[in-house]
N, C-alpha and C positions, 0 to 999 in steps of 0.2 A: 527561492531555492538556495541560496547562498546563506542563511542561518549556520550559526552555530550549533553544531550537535550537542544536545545537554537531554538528559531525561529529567523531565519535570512531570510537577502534578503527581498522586497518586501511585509513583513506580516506587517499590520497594528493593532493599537489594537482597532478600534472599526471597522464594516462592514461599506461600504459607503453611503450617499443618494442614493435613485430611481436616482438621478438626476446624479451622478456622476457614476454610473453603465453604463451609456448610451454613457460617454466617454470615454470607453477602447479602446485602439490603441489595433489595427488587425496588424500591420507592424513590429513587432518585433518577428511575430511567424512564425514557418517553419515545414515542416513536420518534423524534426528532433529534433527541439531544442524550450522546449515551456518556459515560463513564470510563476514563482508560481503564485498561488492566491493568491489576494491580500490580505488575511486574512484570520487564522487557523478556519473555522467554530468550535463552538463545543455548541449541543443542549444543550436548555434549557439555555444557555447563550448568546448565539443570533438568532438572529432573522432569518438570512439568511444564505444563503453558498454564496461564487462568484462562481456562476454557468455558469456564461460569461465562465468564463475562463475554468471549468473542459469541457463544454459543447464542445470547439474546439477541445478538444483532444478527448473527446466520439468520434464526427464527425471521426477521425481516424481508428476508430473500425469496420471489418469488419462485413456484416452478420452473416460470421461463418469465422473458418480458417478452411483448409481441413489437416489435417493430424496431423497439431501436431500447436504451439503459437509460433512465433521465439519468440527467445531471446532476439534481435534485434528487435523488434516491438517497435515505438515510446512509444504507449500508457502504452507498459508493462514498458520499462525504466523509463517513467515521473511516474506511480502508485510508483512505487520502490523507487523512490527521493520524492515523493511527503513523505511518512512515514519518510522517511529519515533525512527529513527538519521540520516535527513537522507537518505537515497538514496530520494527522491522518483521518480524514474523508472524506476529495478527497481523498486521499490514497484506501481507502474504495471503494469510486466510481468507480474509474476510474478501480482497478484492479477484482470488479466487472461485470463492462462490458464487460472488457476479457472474465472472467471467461464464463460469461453467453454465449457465441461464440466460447469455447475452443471445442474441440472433445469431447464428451460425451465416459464417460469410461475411458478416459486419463488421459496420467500422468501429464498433465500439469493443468486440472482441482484440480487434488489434491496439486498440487504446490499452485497454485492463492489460491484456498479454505485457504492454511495454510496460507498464504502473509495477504489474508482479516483477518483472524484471529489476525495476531500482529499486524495490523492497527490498529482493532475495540479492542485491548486490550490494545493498548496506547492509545487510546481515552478514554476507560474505567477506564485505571490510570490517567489520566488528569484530569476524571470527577470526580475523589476521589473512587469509585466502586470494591476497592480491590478483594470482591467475582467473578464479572465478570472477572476482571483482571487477576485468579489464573484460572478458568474453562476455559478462550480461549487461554490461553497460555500454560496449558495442551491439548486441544484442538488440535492447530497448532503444537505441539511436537511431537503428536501421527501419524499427516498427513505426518509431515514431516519422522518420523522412515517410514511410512511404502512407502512414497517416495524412501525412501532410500533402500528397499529390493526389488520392483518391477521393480528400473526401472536397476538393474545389467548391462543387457544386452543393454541397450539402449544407443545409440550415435547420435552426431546429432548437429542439431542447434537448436532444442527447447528449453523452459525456462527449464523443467524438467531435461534436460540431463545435464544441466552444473550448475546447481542449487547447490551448497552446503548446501544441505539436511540434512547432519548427521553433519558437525557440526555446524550448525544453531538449531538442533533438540537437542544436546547435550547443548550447549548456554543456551538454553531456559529453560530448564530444572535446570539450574545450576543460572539461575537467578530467577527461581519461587523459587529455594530455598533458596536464601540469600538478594536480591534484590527488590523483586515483589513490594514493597509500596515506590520504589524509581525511582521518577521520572528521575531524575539525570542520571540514569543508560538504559531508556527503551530501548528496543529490536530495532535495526538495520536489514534492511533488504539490505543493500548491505555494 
């Protein structure tokens, strides 16, 4: 979690033409193993997202899951690299469309809800937004404590059960108090 912020791999610094959108290679992707996009969206600074690209891995995403999110779910591993690598707003996406298909009531909805949270609050220190930066990182601290007290009993292969909740939730915490307007530093989620 303590990485330095750098965009690597594959990020571009401007978004591409209409015209070169239309020639993303499909042959380098697998159910397991996707491709970042090609460039960090981040509003009111560009124009577009590479939607090409978050949009294959949507297609991954079931209707619903029944019972619990593995761990092991493409979509949930790429959302988690995706913040990881600096594309804060796929990050967003992708671990949104989980969300939105998790069990309702589950602990894995309150996992993803906090996951979106330190996405949409390194996007909000990117964007300069300190106030937002400090409320969603209190925010995802709070999901993640009380991750951490419901799910005792729980084992498993879900993201919730193996999720380092309590010290990700202690992390955060200890970075909204020395860190929060350093970009340098932001929040890691694996």
């Amino acid at each position: 979690m303590a990485r330095a912020y750098a965009l690597r791999g594959p990020c571009y610094a401007r978004p591409p033409q209409d015209d070169e959108i239309d020639r993303v290679s499909v042959s380098d992707q697998t159910t397991t193993t996707h491709v970042l996009p090609r460039w960090a969206y981040v509003p009111g600074v560009d124009t577009q997202a590479d939607r090409v690209t978050l949009d294959r891995v949507k297609a991954l995403v079931p209707e619903r899951f029944d019972g619990f999110v593995p761990a092991s779910h493409a979509a949930v591993l790429y959302g988690l690299r995706l913040n990881d690598e600096g594309f804060f707003w796929e990050a967003h996406e992708i671990l949104e469309a989980v969300w939105k298909v998790a069990p309702k009531g589950g602990l894995d909805r309150i996992c993803l809800r906090a996951c979106i949270q330190i996405a949409n609050a390194n996007l909000k220190l990117k964007m300069g937004k300190p106030q937002a930066v400090k409320r969603l990182i209190a925010d995802a601290a709070t999901e993640l404590t009380e991750l951490t007290v419901r799910r005792r009993s729980q084992a498993g292969d879900s993201l919730a059960a193996g999720f380092p909740a309590e010290a990700l939730a202690k992390e955060l915490r200890n970075w909204a108090r020395h860190y929060w307007n350093d970009s340098a530093n932001a929040p890691q989620l694996t």
